[in-house]
N, C-alpha and C positions, 0 to 999 in steps of 0.2 A: 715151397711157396704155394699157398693155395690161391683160384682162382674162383668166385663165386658170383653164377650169372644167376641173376632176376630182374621180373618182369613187373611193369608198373600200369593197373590196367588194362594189361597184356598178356597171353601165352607164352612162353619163350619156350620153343618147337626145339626138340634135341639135336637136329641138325644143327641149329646157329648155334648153340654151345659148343661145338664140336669144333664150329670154325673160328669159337673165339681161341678156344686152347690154342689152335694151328698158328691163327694171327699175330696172339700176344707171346711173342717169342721169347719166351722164360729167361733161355741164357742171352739173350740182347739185354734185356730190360735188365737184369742182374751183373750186365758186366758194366752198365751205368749208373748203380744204384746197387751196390753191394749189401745193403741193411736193409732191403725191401723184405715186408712179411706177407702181403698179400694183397690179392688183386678183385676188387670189386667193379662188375658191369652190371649196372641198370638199364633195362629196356623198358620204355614210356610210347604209348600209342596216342595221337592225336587225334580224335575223329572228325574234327571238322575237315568238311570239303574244302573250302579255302583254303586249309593249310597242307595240302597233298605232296605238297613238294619238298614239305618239310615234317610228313606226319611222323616219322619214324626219330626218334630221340636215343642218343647210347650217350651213357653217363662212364666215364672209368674213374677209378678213384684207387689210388697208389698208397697202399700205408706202408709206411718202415721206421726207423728208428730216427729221422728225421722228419723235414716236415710235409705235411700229405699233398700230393699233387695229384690235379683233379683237369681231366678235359672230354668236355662234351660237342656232339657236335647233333645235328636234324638231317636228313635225307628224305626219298621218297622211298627208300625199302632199310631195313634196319642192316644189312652187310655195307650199302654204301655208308651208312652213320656211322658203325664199325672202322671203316676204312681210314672215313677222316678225324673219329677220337684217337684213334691206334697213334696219328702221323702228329694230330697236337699233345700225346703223351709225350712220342719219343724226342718229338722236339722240346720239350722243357726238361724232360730227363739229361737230354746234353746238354742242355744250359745250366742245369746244375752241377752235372759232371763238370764242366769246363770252367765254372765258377771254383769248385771244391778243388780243382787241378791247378789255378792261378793262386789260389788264395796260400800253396803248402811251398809256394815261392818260384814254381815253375814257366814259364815264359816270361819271366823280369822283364820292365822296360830300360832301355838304356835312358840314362841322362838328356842325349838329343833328341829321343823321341817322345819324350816328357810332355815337351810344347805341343806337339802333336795332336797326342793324345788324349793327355788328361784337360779338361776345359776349365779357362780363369787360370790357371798354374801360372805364376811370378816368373816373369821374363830377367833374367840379369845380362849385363854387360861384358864384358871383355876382364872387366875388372872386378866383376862379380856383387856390382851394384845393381839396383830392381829398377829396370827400364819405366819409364816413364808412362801411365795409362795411353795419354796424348799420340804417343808412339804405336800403340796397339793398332792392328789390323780393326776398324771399324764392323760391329756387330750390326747385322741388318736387322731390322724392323716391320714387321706387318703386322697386318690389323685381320684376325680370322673371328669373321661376327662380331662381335664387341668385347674382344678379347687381345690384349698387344702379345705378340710374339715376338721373342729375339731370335732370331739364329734360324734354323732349318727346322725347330721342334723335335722330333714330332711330337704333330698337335694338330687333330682330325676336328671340328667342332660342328656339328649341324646344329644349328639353331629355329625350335619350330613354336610357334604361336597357335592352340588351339582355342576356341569359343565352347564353352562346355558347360551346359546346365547342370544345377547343384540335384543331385542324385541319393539314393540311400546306397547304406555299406550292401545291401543285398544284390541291389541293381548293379554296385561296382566289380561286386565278384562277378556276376552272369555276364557280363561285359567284357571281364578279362577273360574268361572261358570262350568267348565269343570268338573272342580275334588272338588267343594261344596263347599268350604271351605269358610271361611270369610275375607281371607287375601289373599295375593300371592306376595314373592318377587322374583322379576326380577331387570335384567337389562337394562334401557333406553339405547335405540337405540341412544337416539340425543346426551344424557349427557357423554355416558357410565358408570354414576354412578349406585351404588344399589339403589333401590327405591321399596315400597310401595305401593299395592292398598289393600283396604278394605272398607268392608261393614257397612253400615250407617245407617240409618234408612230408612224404605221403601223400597225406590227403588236408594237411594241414593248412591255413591260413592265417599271415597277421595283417594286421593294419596298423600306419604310420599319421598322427594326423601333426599337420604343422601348426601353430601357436603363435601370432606375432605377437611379442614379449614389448610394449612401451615404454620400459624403460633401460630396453637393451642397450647398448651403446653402435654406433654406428657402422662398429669395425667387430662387433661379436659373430662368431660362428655359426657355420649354419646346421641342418641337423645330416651333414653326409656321415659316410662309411656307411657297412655292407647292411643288406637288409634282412640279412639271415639272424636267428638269435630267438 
């Protein structure tokens, strides 16, 4: 398995290559992922001062013969960001291991821990009739932002309201670059619609702008999923 470190706007010093090898422990990661073919680390330098505590970026990205699994993390020197992509790799590598280990029939639940575990699962009787809903243990209810939730979630939701003058696509990149981020919405200047910019690969950018359609219907979709593409 090859392991292939570079740098994004950055040097990558042959010391930290040395202690990615050490880090990324080959036969760990391959006894949890046995089709793994290789290991790609991006290293991204931020220069704004403001973001010092987060300047240093490590990207890992996992390909095999399955599907690719990818964890980045920000630090103030790029061995800490190392440290904590390393700890959210190996944590999803065992989530799919222990996925791929339940799934070849291995730790079966018994019949009584059914109700347990699995949620909504058909309660029966004595006589092996479907208990009545009425009878079910009542599901609680909150309200996070103006969102209803049943049950425990989880479900994190911050909910923020900015005031934001309509801007050009130029100012919305110099903007995002401003404050690190990988996205920024703003307002077009020309459309005065909401709109989109984010980070691509490299040095790439696109922009997203939104449309409100009049003769949508009230319950049509909205424009989510990923903004890569």
């Amino acid at each position: 398995m090859d392991i292939v470190v570079k740098g994004r706007k950055t040097e990558v010093p042959e010391r930290f290559r040395k202690h990615v090898a050490e880090k990324l422990k080959l036969e760990k990661i391959q006894k949890l992922d046995a089709k793994v073919i290789s290991l790609d680390v991006e290293v991204s330098k931020e220069h704004n001062p403001r973001q010092a505590e987060r300047s240093d970026r490590v990207e890992i990205t996992l390909h095999s013969r399955g599907p690719v699994i990818r964890a980045e993390a920000a630090a103030a020197d790029p061995y800490a960001a190392l440290d904590l992509a390393t700890g959210k790799l190996e944590a999803r590598l065992r989530k799919q291991h222990e996925k791929r280990h339940n799934r070849r029939g291995n730790g079966r639940l018994s019949a009584a821990e059914v109700v347990d575990v699995v949620p909504d699962v058909a309660r029966l009787d004595a006589n092996g009739a479907t208990v009545a809903d009425e009878v079910r243990e009542a599901v609680p209810t909150t309200m996070i932002g103006t969102l209803e939730v049943q049950g425990e979630g989880p479900l994190v939701v911050r909910e923020k309201t900015h005031v934001a003058a309509p801007m050009t696509l130029d100012q919305a990149l110099y903007e995002m670059e401003l404050v690190g981020h990988d996205f920024y919405l703003f307002v077009d200047s020309d459309t005065k619609e909401p709109s989109v910019v984010y980070r691509r690969h490299a040095y790439d950018y696109g922009v997203i702008h939104l449309r409100t359609d009049p003769l949508a219907g009230s319950e049509a979709g909205g424009a989510g999923g990923a903004l890569g593409g």
